[in-house]
MARDREN-312579 format. One record per atom (N, C-alpha, C): residue number from 1; chain; x, y, z. Coordinates in Angstrom, 1 decimal, decimal comma, m for minus. Example, Ala and Ser with C-alpha at 12.3 -4.5 7.8 and 13.67 -1.06 7.14 Angstrom:
n;chain;u;v;w
1;A;13,2;m5,7;7,8 $
1;A;12,3;m4,5;7,8 $
1;A;13,2;m3,3;7,8 $
2;A;12,8;m2,2;7,1 $
2;A;13,7;m1,1;7,1 $
2;A;12,9;0,0;7,9 $
REM end
This chain:
n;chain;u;v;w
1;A;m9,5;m28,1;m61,9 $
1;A;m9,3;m27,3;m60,7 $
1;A;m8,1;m26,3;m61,0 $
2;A;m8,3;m25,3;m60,2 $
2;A;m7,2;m24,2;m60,1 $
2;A;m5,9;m24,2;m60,0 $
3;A;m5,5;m25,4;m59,1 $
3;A;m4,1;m25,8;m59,0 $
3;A;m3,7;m26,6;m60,1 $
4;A;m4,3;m27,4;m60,6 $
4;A;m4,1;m28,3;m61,9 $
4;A;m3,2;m27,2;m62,9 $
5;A;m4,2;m26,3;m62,9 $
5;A;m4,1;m25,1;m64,0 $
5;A;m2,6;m24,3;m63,9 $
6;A;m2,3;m23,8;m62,2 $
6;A;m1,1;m23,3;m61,8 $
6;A;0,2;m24,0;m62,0 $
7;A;m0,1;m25,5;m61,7 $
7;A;0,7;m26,7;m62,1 $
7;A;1,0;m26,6;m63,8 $
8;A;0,3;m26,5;m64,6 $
8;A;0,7;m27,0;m66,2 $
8;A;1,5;m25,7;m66,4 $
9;A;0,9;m24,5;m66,0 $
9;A;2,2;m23,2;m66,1 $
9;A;3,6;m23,5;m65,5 $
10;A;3,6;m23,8;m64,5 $
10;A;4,7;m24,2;m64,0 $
10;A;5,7;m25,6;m64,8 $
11;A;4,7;m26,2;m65,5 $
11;A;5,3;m26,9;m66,3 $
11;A;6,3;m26,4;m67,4 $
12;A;5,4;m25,4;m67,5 $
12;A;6,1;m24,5;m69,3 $
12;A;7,4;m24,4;m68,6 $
13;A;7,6;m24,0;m67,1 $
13;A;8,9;m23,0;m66,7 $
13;A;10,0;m24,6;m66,4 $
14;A;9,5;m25,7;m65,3 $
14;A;10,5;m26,3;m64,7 $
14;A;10,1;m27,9;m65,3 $
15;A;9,3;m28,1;m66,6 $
15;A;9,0;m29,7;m67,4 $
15;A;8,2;m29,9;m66,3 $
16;A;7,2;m30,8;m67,0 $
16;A;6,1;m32,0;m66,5 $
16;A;6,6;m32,5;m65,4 $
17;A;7,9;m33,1;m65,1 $
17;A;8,2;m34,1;m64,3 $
17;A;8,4;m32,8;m62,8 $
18;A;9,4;m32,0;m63,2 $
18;A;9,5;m31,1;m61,5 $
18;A;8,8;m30,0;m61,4 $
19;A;7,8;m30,2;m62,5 $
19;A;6,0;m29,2;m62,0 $
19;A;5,3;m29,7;m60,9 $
20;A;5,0;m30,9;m60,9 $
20;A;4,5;m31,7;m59,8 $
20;A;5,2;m31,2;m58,5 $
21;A;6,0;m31,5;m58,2 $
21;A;6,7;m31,9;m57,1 $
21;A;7,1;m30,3;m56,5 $
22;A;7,1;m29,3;m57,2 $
22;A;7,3;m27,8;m57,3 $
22;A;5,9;m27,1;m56,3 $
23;A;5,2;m27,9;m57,4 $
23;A;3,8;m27,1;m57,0 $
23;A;3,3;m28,0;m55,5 $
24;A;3,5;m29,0;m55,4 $
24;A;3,7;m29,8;m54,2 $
24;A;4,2;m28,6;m52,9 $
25;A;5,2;m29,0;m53,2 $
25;A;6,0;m28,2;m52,1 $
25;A;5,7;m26,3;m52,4 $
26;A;5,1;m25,8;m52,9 $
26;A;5,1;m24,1;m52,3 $
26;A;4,0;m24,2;m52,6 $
27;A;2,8;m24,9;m53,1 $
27;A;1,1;m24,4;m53,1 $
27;A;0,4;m24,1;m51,4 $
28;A;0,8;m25,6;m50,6 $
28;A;0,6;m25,4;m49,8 $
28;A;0,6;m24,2;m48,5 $
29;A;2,0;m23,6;m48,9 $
29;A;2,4;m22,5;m47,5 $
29;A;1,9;m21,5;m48,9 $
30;A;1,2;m21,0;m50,0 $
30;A;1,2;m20,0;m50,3 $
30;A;m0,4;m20,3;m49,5 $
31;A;m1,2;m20,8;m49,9 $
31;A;m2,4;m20,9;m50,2 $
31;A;m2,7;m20,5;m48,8 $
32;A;m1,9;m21,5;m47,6 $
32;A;m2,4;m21,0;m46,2 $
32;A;m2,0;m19,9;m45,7 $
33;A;m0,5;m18,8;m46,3 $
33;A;m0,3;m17,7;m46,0 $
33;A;m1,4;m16,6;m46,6 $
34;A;m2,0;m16,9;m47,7 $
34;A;m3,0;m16,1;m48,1 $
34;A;m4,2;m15,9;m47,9 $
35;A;m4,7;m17,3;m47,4 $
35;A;m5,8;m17,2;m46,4 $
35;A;m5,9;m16,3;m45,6 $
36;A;m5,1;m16,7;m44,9 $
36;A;m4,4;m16,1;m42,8 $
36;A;m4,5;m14,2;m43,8 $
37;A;m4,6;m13,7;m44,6 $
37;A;m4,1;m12,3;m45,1 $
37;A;m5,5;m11,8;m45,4 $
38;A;m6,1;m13,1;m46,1 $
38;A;m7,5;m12,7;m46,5 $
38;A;m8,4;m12,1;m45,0 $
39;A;m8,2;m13,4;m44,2 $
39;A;m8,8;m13,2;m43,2 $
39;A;m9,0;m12,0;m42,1 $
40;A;m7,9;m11,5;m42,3 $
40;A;m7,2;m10,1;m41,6 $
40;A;m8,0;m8,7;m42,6 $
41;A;m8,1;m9,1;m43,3 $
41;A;m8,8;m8,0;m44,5 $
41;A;m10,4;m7,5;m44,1 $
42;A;m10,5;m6,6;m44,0 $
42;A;m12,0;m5,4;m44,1 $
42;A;m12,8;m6,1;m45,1 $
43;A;m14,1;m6,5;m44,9 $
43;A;m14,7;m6,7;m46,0 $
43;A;m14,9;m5,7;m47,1 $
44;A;m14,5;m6,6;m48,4 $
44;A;m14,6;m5,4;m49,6 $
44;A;m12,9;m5,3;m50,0 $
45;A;m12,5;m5,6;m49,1 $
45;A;m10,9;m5,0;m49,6 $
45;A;m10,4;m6,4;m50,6 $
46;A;m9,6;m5,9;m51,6 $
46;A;m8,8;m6,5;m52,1 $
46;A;m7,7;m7,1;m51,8 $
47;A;m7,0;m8,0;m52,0 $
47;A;m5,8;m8,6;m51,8 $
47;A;m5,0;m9,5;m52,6 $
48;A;m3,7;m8,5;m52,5 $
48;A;m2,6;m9,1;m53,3 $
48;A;m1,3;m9,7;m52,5 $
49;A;m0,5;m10,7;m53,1 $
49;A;0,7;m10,9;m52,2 $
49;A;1,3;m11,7;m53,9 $
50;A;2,4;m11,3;m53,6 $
50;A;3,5;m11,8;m54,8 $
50;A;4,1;m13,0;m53,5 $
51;A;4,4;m14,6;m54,4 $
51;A;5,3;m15,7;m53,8 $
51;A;6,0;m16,0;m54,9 $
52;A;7,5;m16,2;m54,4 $
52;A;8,4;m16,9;m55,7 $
52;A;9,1;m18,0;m55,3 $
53;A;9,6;m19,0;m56,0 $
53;A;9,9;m20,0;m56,3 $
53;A;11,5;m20,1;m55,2 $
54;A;11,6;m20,4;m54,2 $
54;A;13,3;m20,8;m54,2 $
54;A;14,2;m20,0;m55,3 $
55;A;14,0;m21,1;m56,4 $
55;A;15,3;m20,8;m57,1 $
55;A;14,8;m19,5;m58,1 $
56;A;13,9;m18,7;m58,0 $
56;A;13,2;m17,6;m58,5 $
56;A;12,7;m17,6;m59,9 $
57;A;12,8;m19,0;m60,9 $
57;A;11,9;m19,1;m61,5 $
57;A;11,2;m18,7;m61,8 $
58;A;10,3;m18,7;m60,9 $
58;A;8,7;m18,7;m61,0 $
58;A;7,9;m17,5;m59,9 $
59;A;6,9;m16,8;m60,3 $
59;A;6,4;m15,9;m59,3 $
59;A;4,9;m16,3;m59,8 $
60;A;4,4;m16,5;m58,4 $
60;A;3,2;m16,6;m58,3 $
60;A;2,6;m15,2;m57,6 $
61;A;1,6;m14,7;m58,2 $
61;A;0,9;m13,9;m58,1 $
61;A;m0,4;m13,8;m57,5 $
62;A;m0,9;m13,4;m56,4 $
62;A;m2,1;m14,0;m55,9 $
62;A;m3,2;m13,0;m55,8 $
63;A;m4,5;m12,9;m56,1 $
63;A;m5,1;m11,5;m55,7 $
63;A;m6,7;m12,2;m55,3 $
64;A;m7,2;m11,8;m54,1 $
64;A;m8,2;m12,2;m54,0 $
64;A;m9,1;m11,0;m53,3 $
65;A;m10,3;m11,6;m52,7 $
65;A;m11,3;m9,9;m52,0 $
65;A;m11,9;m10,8;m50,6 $
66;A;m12,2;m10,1;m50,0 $
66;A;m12,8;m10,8;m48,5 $
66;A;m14,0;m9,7;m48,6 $
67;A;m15,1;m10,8;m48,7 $
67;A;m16,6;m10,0;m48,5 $
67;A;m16,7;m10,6;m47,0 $
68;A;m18,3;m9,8;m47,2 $
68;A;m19,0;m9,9;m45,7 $
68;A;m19,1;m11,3;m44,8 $
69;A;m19,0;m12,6;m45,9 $
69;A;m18,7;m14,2;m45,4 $
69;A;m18,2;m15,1;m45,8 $
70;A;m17,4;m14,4;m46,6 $
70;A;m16,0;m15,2;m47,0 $
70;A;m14,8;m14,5;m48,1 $
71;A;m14,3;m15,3;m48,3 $
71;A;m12,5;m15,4;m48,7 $
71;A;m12,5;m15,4;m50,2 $
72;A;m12,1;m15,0;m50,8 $
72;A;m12,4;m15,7;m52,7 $
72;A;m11,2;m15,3;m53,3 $
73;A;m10,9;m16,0;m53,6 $
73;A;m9,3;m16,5;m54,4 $
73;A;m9,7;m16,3;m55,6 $
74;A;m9,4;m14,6;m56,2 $
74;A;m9,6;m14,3;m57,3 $
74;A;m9,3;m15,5;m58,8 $
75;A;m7,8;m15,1;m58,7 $
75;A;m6,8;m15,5;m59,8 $
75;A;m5,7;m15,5;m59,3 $
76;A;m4,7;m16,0;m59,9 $
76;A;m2,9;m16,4;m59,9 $
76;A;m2,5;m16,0;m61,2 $
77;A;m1,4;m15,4;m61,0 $
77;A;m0,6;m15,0;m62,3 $
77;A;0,3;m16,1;m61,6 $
78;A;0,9;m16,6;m62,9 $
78;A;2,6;m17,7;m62,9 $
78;A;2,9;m16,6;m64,0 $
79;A;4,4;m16,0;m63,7 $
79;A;4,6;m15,4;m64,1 $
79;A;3,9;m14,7;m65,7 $
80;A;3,0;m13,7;m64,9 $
80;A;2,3;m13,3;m65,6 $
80;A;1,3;m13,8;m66,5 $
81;A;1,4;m15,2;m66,2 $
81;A;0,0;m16,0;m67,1 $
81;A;m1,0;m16,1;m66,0 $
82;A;m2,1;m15,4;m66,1 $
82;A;m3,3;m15,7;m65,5 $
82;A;m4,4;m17,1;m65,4 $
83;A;m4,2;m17,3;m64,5 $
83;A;m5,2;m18,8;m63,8 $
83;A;m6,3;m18,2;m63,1 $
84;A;m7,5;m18,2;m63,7 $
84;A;m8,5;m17,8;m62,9 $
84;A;m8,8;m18,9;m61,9 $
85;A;m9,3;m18,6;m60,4 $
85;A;m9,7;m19,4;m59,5 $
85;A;m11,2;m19,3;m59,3 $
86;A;m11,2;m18,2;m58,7 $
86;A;m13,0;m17,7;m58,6 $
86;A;m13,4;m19,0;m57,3 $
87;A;m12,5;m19,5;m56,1 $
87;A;m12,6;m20,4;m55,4 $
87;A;m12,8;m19,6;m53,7 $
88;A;m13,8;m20,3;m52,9 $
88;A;m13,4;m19,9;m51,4 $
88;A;m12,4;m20,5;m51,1 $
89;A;m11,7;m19,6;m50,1 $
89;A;m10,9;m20,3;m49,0 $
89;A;m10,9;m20,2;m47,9 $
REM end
């Protein structure tokens, strides 16, 4: 899955052990702030939103599109490494 994938990048930046717990704590408020952005969106339109880490580490990159019946969570850059998602939300 997609977050697994966001998780092992984040490993590269803060080790195995405070990737977990990292991605724990800011996957959740990113994923539902970008929902709530998608949902607001014209169908057809694109959407981006940059989220970074507390201690600024890390920048997650988010870009998705809102069609005619739903939400689609393109890809994530972690700083600049691409995670394809290709996921509804």
């Amino acid at each position: 899955m997609w977050i697994e994938k966001v998780t092992d990048k984040l490993s590269e930046i803060y080790g195995e052990d405070k990737a977990g717990q990292v991605s724990m704590n800011i996957m959740p408020s990113c994923i539902a702030d970008f929902s709530k952005m998608l949902e607001k969106a014209a169908p057809g339109d694109n959407v981006n939103e940059t989220y970074r880490t507390e201690d600024g580490l890390a920048e997650l990159f988010f870009t998705g599109i809102k069609t005619d019946s739903v939400s689609i969570l393109k890809f994530v850059d972690v700083n600049g490494q691409r995670v394809t998602a290709e996921v509804e939300l």
